[in-house]
N, C-alpha and C positions, 0 to 999 in steps of 0.2 A: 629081214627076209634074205637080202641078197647086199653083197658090196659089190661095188658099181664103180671103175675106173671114169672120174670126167677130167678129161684135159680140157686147161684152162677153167678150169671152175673155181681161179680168183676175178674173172673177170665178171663181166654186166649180165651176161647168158647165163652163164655157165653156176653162176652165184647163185640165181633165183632158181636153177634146174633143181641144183643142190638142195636147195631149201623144201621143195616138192618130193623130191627122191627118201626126204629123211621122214616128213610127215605120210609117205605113204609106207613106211617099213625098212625102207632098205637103206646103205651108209653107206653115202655117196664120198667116195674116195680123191679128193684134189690131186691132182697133178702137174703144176705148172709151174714154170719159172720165173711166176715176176714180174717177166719184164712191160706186160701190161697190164697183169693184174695188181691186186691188193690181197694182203695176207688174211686183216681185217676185216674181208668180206668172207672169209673163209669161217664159217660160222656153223657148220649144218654136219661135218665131217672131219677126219684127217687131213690135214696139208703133207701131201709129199714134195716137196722142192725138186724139178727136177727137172731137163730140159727134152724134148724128144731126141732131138740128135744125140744123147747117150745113150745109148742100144744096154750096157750093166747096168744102169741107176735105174732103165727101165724095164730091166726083164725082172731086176731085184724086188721095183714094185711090185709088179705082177704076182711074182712067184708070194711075197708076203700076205698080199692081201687075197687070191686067186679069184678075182673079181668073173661073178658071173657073166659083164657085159662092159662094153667100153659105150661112154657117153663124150663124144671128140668136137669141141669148140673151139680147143686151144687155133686161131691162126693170124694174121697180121690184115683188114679189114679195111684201110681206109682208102676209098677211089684213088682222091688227089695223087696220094704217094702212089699209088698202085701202077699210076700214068707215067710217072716221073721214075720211078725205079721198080720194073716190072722181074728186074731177077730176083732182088731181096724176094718176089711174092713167088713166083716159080721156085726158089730155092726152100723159104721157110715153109709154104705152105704148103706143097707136094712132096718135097721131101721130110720133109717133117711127118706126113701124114703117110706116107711110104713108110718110112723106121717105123710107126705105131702100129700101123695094121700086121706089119710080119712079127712084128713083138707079140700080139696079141694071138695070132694065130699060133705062132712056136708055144705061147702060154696055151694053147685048148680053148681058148676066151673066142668064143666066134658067133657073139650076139653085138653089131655092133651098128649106134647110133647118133647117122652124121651128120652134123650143122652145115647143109650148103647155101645157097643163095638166089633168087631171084635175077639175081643181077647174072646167071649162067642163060637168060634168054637174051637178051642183047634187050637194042629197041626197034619192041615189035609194035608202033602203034595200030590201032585199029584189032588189034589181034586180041582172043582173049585168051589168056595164057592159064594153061593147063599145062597138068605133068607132061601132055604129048605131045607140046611146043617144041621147034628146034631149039637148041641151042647155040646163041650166035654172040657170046658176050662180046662187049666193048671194052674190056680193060682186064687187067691181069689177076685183077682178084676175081673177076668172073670165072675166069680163064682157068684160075688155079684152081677153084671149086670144082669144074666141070672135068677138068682131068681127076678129080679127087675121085668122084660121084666113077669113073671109069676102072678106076683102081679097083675101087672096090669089086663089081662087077667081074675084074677079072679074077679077082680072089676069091670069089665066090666057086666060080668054074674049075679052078685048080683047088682049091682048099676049104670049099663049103660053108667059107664065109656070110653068113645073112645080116642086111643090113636095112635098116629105114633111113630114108636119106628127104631129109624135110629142105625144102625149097623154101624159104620165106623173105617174109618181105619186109618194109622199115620198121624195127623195132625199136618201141618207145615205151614211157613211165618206169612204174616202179613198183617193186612192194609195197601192200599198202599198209603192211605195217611196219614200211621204213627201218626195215633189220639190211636191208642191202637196197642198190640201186645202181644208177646210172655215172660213172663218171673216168673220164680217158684223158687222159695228156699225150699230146693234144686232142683238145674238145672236139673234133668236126659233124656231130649229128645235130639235128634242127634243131630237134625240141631243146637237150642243155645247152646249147650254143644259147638259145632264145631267152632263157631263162637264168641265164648270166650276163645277159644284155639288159636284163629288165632289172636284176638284180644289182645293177653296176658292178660285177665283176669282169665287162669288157664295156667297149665304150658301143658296140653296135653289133645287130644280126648281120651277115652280109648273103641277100641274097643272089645266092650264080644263076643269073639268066633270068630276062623278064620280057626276052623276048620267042619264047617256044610257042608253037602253035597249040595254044590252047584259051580257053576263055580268057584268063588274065593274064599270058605270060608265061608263066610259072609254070617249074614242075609240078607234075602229078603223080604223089607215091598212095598205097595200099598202106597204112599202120595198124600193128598189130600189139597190144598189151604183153608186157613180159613173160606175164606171168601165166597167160593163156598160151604164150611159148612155150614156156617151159613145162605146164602141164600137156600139154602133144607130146613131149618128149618123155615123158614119165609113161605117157601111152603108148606112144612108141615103143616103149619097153618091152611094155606087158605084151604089146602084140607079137613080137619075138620069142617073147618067155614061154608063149601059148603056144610055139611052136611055127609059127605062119611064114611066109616065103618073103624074101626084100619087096622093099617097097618104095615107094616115092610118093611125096606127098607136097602141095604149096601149102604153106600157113598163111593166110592174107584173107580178109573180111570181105574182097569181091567191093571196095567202096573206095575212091582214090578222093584225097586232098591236095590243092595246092599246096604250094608255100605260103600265099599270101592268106587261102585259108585256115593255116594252124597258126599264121600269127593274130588273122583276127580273133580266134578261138581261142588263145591265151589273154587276149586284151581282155575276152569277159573271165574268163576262169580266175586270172590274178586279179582285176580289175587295174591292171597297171596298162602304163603307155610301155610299147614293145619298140624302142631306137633300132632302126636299121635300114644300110645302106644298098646301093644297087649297085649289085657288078656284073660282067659278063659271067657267058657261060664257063661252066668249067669243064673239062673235059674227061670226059667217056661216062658223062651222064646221059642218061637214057632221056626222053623226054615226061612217059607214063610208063608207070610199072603199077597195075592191078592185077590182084590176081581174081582168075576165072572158074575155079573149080569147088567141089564139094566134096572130093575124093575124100577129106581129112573129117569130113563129118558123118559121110554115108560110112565110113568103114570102120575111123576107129571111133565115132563117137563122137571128137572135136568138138564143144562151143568156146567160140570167141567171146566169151562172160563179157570182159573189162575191157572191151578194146572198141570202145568209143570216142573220140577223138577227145571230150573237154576230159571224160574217167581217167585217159591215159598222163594229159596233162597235170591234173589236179593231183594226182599220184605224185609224177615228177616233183612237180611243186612241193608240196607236202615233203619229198625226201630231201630238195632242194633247202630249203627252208631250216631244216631241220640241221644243216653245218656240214652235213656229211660232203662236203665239196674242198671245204677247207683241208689240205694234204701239204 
């Protein structure tokens, strides 16, 4: 039907979008450099190689494929570092996303759908977080997202740019027919951390902070199945393509888990003993992130099929299992 620009679609998102994008008609077009994704995942479309901060390699895109719509994942994600070197995230991620959008607008391309984050509300305990939350993140990736979500916005006013811009929350599993999945060097998300612990590919989970106010310590995130991600986004599309005004959406099940209980929830799913140790907190972790809304379902339709905590696991597992960790 359509080609479809996704940055970063060698990566964990961006891979399973692709995969949706192609089983619904359209040829979902890679974009990415690399340097955290995998080529290998790139399975569903073209691989263009190529960095955002090249303005010719990326108008060149453009202009070859004239992509009806940009679908934008590509960014740099992980808390810890985000703590410790917050310009690398200012830098790659807002500027990188600044070069993309005027790329795309100079191209006529002005359906565009953006990967922000959850983590753009800070921590709001007691609050149930909706699209009409402040936004008060705690660290640079939050940060960078929320300027992104701003960008946009202003392109919109000068350049007629329309965007869906999905808020979501901890993404976990995999396909579950194990054609792509989960995996980052370095590891930092629970669930493959967990399952490389269990796996003896480390020697232990570590988890940060077991002393938050909550029933056992632990944090409490909202997880959501990939793959119910990545079809929002393929919805997100159509609602663009049908002509409809920006939008803002969370993706999250409204249901939050500790840490202590996705590892007891792996003890039964693998039936294995899950090793792990206790550390402090780490820092510009929220305490609970759930989300509170329906918008994603009253509007475009949304169900969160697969995105029940052992489905999500048993997925991983299953991709796990299956070698694809070995790089």
């Amino acid at each position: 039907m359509a080609n479809v620009l996704v940055t970063g679609g060698a990566g964990y998102i961006g891979a399973h979008a692709c995969k949706l994008l192609r089983e619904d008609g359209h040829v979902p077009v890679t974009y990415d450099n690399l340097s955290t994704g995998w080529a290998d995942s790139v399975k569903f479309g073209p691989l263009e190689k190529g960095d955002l901060f090249d303005r010719a390699r990326l108008d060149a895109v453009l202009a070859r494929y004239r992509p009806a719509a940009v679908m934008h994942f590509a960014a740099f994600s992980q808390v810890g570092e985000a703590m410790r070197d917050p310009g690398k995230y200012w830098r790659n991620n807002v500027g990188g996303s600044l070069e993309l959008i005027e790329a795309a607008v100079a191209a006529g391309c002005l359906d565009f759908v953006f990967s922000s984050t959850c983590a753009t509300y800070g921590d709001q305990d007691g609050v149930v977080l909706d699209e009409d939350c402040g936004q008060v993140p705690l660290n640079a990736y939050g940060a960078s997202k929320r300027a992104i979500e701003e960008i946009l916005r202003d392109f919109e006013a000068s350049h007629g740019l329309k965007s869906v811009i999905f808020r979501y929350f901890n993404v976990a599993g995999a396909d579950p027919d194990a054609e792509v999945g989960e995996f980052h060097q370095p590891e930092t998300h629970l669930i493959p951390v967990m399952l490389q612990a269990i796996d003896g590919q480390r020697d232990a989970l570590t988890i940060h902070g077991t002393d938050y106010d909550t029933p056992d310590g632990t944090c409490i995130r909202d997880y959501v199945h990939v793959m119910d991600l990545a079809r929002a986004h393929v919805l997100g599309l159509d609602w663009l393509r049908a002509g409809k005004g920006s939008r803002v959406f969370n993706l999250g099940t409204g249901h939050g888990f500790s840490v202590r209980a996705v590892i007891d929830q792996a003890r039964r799913v693998t039936n294995r003993e899950v090793p792990f140790n206790e550390g402090p907190r780490r820092a510009g972790d929220a305490v609970r992130l759930v989300s509170g809304s329906s918008r994603a379902s009253a509007e475009l339709g949304w169900r969160p099929e697969r995105s029940t905590l052992p489905q999500m696991i048993a997925d991983a597992w299953r991709w796990h299992q299956n070698g694809h960790f070995d790089r």
